[in-house]
N, C-alpha and C positions, 0 to 999 in steps of 0.2 A: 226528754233525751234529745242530745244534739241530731242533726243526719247523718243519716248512716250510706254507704257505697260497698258493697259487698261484689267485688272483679272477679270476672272469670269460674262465675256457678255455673252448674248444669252443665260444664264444660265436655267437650266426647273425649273419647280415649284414647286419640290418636289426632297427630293435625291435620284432617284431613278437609277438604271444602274452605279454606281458611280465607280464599276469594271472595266464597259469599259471605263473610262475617257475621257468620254464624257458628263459631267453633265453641263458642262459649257466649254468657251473656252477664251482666251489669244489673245489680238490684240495689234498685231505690228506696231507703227507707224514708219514712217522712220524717220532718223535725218535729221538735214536742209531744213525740207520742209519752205518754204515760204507760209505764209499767204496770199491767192489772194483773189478776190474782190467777188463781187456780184454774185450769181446763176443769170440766164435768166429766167422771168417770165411773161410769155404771158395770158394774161386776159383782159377780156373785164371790163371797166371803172364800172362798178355795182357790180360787185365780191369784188371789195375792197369799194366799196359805202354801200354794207350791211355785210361786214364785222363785227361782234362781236367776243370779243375772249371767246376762250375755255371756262377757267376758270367762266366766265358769264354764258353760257349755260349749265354746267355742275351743276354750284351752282343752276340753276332753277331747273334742273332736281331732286337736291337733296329735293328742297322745295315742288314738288310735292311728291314727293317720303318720305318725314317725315324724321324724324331722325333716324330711323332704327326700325327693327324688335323688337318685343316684346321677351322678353327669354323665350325660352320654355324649358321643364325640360328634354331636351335631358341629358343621362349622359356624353356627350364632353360637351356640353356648360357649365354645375355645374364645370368638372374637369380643362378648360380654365379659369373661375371664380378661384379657386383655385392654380391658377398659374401652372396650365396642370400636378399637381400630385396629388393624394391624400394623401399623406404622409403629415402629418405638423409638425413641428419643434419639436417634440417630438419622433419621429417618427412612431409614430400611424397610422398605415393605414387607421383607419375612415370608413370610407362609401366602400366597398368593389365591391359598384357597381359603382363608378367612375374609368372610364380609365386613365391610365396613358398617356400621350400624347406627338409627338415629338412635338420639336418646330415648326415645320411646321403646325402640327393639330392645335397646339393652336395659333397661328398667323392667319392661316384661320378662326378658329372660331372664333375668336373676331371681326376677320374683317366681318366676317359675319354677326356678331348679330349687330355690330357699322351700318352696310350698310349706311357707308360715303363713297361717288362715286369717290368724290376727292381723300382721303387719299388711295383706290384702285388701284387706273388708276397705269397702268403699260405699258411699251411700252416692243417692244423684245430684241432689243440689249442692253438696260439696260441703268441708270439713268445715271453711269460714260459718255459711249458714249455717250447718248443725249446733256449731259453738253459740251462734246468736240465738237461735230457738232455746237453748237450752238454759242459757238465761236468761230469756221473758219464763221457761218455766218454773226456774227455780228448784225442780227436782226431779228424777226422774222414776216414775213409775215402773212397776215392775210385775208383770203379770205370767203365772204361766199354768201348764196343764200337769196332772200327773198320767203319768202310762197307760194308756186304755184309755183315761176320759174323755168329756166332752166340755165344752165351756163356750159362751158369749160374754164379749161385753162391748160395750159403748161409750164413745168419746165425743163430747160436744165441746167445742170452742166457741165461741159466741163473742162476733165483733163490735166494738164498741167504740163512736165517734171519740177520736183523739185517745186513742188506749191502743197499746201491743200484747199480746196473747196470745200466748201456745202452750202446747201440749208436748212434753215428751215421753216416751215409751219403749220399753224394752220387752221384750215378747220373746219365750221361751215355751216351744210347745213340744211334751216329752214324744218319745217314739213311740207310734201307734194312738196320738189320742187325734180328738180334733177341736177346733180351736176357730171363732167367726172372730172378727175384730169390727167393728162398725163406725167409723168416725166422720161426723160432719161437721165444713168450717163455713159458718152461716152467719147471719148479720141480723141483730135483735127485733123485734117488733118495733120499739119504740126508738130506733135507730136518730133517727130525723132526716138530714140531708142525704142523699143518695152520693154524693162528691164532698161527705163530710170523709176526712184521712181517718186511716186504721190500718192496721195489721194485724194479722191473725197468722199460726199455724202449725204444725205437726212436726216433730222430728220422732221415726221410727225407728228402731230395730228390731228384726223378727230371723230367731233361731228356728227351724223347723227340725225335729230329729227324729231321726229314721222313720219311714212307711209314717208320719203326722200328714194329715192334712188340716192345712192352715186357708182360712180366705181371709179377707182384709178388702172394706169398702169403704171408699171415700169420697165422701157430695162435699162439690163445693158450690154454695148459694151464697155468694157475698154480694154486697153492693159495687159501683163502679169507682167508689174513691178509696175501696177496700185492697192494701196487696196482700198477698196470700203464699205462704211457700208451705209447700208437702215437701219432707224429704224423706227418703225412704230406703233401707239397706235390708238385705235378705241372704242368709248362708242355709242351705240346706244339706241335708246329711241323703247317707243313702235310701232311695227308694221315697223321700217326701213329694209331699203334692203340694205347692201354694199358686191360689188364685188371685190375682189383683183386680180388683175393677175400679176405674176411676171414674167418677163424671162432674165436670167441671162445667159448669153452667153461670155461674158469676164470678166479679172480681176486677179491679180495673186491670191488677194485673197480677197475674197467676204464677208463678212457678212450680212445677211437677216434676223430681224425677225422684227414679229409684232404679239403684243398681242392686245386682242380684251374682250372688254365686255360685254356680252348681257344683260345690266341692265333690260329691261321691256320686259312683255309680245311678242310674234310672232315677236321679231326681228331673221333677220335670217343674218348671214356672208358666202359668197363664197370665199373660194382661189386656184386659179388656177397657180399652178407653174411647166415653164418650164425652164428647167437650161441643159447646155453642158459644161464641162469642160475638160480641151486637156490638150496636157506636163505636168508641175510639177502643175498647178493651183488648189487651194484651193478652194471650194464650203461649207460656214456652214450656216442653216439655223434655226429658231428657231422660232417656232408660238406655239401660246397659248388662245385659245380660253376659255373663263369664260362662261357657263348658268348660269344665274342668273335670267331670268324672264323665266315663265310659254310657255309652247308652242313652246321653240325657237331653231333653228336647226344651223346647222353649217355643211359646207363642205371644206377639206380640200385635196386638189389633187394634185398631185407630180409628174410629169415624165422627166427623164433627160435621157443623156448618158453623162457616163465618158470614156475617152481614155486615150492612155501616161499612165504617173504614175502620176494621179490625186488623189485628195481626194474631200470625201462628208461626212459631217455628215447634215444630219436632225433631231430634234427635235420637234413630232409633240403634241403637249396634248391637250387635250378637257378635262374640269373639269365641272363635272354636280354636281352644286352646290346642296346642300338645297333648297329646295323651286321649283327647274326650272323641275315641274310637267309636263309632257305631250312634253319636249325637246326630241332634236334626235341630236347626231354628228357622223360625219362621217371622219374620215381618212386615204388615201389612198395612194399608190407611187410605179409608174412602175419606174425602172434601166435597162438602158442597158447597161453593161460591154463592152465595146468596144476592150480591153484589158489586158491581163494579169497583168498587172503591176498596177492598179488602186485600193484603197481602198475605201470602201464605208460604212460608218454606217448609220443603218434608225432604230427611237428607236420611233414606232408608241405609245402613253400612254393614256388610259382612268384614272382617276381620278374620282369617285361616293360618292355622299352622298343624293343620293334619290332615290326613287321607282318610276315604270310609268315612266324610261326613257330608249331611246336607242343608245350605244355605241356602235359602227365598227369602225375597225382598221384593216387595213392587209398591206402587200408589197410584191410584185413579182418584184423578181431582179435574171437577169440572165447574163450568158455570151453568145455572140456570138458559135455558136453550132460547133466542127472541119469540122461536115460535110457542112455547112453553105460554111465555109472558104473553104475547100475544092472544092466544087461546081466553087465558084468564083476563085477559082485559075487555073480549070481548062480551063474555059474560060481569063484566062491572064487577071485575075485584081490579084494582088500582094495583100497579108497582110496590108502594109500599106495603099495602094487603097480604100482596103474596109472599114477600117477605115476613110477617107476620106467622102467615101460615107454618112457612117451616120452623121459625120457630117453637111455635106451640106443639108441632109434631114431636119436636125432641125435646121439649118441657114435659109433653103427655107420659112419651116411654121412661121419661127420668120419676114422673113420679107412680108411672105406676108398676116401677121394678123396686122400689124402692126398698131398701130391708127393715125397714124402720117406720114407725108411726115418725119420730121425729125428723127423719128423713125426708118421708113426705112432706111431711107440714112446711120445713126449708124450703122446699122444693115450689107448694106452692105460694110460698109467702114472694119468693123472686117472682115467681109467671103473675102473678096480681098486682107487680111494679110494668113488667113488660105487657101483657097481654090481656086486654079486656072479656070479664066474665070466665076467668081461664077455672076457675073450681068449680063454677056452676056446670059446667059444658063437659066436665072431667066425668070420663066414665066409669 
């Protein structure tokens, strides 16, 4: 396949920060990759037996849910009526108490007052990528629970010098059951070069309906000439629980995001991301969490270290919509600088248009302290040693949280490229 340039993924939801040019980001596919076969997908025979897709569950959702809010005389809603100015073709200003609006206010407010769940859904790495995943897959899988039960299953991608491959998936989990999803995007045994080209990666969709609770983990152990895109889209109904955990440990260059919708009352999303990246490797990340029902919370947690002359941006935002009365979000992200030479952007963002909610946002990012270093040098570990060390710390807890025998074993096939005796020494 020719190369590919995919503009403007993992883009945020508003243009905000657009100084530091980081509002969106640029993915590189390599030339001549080869189209390989099928992701590995491990599931018990009922998972695809109550299988419904998305787009089913979503449309019922919308039929409980009505056709949408009634307009209220907010003055954004008269000025999105008005096509987001009050100015009309005369140039008459009119109504002095209608806002003038970017395009962005008025695209949310319509989409707001329209509250069609469908025409919303939004995933993180954006519609171009999903389109491109979904033809390295070729087809998309479709899994889900019935009422009450319970289900696992498991998704290997496995990268392969000079080949593209993903996985896509659509995930329907009925109300009241629960549902683990386990997916790792890894790089083979017999790989060979470590800066041999590949792509690898995931395009999800996950229905949660009513009181479900859904997890969903995804290891990423690729090599450094591996890029990798997650993308990731979540609607939940009332009263669901889903847990995200990510940890991104390889890749030369990673793309992560996943947007999320809290359409109904007490649903609440968890995301736990832990990510390391070493040498020249690229870390971008991008979540977007929507309030849109009453009550509903959100947590979004971040800790990584960078060494080498890495890069990170994250993009976190939590948007409390209209209406999502008595919600709470929260975003958060420890960094350890491991090294001088490493760049790092973290652009935590509340987004509000209501009262009776609560947004937090912070980030503590530091470097390793001289007198740290100094310490360990004087006992004879070297600069680069200690750098070592921390990575092997956060190799250890990746593998030994791992959900997965093959999880692990990803896990430490990378720490036995980076870190010497790193299985022997594993407790």
């Amino acid at each position: 396949m020719d190369a590919l340039t995919i503009r403007h993924a993992s883009a945020m939801p508003a243009p905000t920060w657009s100084w530091l040019k980081m509002n969106d980001t640029t993915i590189e596919i390599p030339a001549d990759l080869e189209r390989a076969g099928a992701a590995d997908i491990d599931a018990p025979q009922a998972l695809f037996d109550h299988a419904r897709a998305f787009e089913v569950a979503v449309a019922e959702l919308q039929d409980r849910l009505g056709a949408g809010a009634e307009a209220d005389g907010r003055a954004c809603v008269r000025a999105a009526a008005a096509g987001g100015t009050r100015a009309d073709a005369s140039g008459d200003l009119g109504d002095l108490d209608i806002p003038a609006l970017s395009r962005y206010q008025e695209r949310a407010c319509r989409e707001e007052v329209a509250g069609d769940v469908a025409a919303a859904f939004e995933t993180g790495v954006g519609r171009d990528a999903r389109a491109y995943l979904n033809f390295l897959a070729g087809e998309t899988v479709l899994l889900g629970t019935e009422a009450g039960e319970s289900g696992r299953a498991q998704v290997s991608v496995p990268a392969e010098a000079g080949r593209a491959s993903a996985a896509s998936l659509d995930v329907v989990a009925a109300p009241d059951s629960t549902l683990a999803l386990d997916v790792v995007l890894d790089g083979t045994d017999d790989f060979g070069a470590e800066d041999a080209p590949a792509l690898i990666g995931s395009a999800l969709r996950v229905f949660a309906g009513a009181r479900a609770r859904v997890t969903v983990t995804v290891y990423v152990t690729a090599l450094p000439g591996t890029v990798v895109i997650d993308d990731e889209g979540y609607v939940l109904d009332e009263g669901a629980r889903v847990t995200v955990r990510h940890v991104v440990l390889g890749g030369g260059a990673t793309y992560t995001g996943m947007a999320c919708d809290l359409r109904c009352d007490t649903a609440r999303v968890d995301i736990d991301t832990s990510y390391l990246a070493a040498g020249a490797e690229r870390r971008d990340f991008a979540y977007t969490v929507r309030h849109r029902g009453r009550k509903t919370i959100s947590n979004i947690l971040a800790n990584g270290v960078l060494a080498g002359t890495s890069k990170k941006v994250l993009r976190g935002t939590i948007d409390l919509v209209h209406g999502c009365k008595g919600s709470e979000g929260t975003e958060r992200e420890t960094v350890l600088l491991a090294s001088e030479g490493v760049d790092n952007k973290t652009v935590p963002t509340i987004l509000c248009d209501e009262d009776d909610v609560a947004g937090n946002h912070g980030a503590t990012i530091g470097h390793v302290r001289p007198d740290q270093l100094f310490y360990l040098t004087c006992r004879g570990i070297s600069p680069a040693e200690a750098e070592a060390l921390f990575l092997r710390a956060k190799l250890e807890d990746a593998a030994l949280t791992a959900p997965t025998d093959d999880a692990r074993a990803a896990v430490c096939r990378l720490a036995g490229r980076m870190v010497d005796h790193f299985e022997e020494e594993l407790v």
